[in-house]
N, C-alpha and C positions, 0 to 999 in steps of 0.2 A: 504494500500500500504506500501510496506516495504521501508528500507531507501535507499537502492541502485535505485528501481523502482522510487521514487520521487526524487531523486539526477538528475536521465536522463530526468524525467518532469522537473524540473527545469533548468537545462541545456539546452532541448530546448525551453521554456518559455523564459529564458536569452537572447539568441539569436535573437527570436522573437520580442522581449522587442528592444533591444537595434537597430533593423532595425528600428521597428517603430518611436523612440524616435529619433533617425538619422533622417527620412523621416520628423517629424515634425518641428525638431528643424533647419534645412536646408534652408529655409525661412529666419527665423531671424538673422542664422549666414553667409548668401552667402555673397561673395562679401570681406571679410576681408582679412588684406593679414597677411600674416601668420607673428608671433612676436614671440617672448623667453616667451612672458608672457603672452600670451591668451591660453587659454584651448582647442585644438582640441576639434572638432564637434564631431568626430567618438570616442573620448577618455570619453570623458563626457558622451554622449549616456549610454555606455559601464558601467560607474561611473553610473550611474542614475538606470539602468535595473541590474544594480548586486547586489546596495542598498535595492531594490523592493525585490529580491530575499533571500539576506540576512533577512529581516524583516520577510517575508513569510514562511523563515525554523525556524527564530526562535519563530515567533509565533505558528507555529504548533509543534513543539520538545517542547518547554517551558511548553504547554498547556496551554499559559495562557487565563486569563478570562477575556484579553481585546476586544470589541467587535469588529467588522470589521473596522467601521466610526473611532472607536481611533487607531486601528491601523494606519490607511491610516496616522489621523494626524502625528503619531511618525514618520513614512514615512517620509510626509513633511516638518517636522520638522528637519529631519536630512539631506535632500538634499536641503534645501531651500537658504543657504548660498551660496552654489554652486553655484545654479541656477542663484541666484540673480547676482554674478561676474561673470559669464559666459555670460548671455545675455546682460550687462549693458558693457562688453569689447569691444564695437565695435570700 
């Protein structure tokens, strides 16, 4: 697949991503009322599924020879800070 072809799978991946992660993360953050300093539900999603996406171009353009399992951790590794201030803001 060329690079324009996987930009529009990724793009809708992105999208896809960032419902799901809204639909799940929805639970844990209802009910909050909205502050200057808490992280939108729909913003963070968005932050989460763009990171994923981010990691997944640069793991396939890079070629590198990390395998799927250390990818995932680099992932998590980079959204974990987030995650953690985000769900711990209630």
């Amino acid at each position: 697949m060329g690079a324009r072809g996987r930009a529009i799978v990724h793009e809708h991946l992105e999208r896809v991503l960032t419902e799901l992660i809204a639909d799940a993360l929805r639970p844990a953050l209802e009910g909050r009322p909205p502050t200057t300093t808490r992280t939108p539900s729909d913003l963070f999603a968005r932050y989460v599924a763009s990171t994923f996406v981010l990691v997944l171009n640069w793991w396939l353009e890079s070629k590198s020879l990390l395998l799927p399992g250390e990818v995932n951790e680099l992932f998590l590794r980079m959204i974990e800070p987030t995650l953690k201030a985000t769900l711990s803001d209630r």
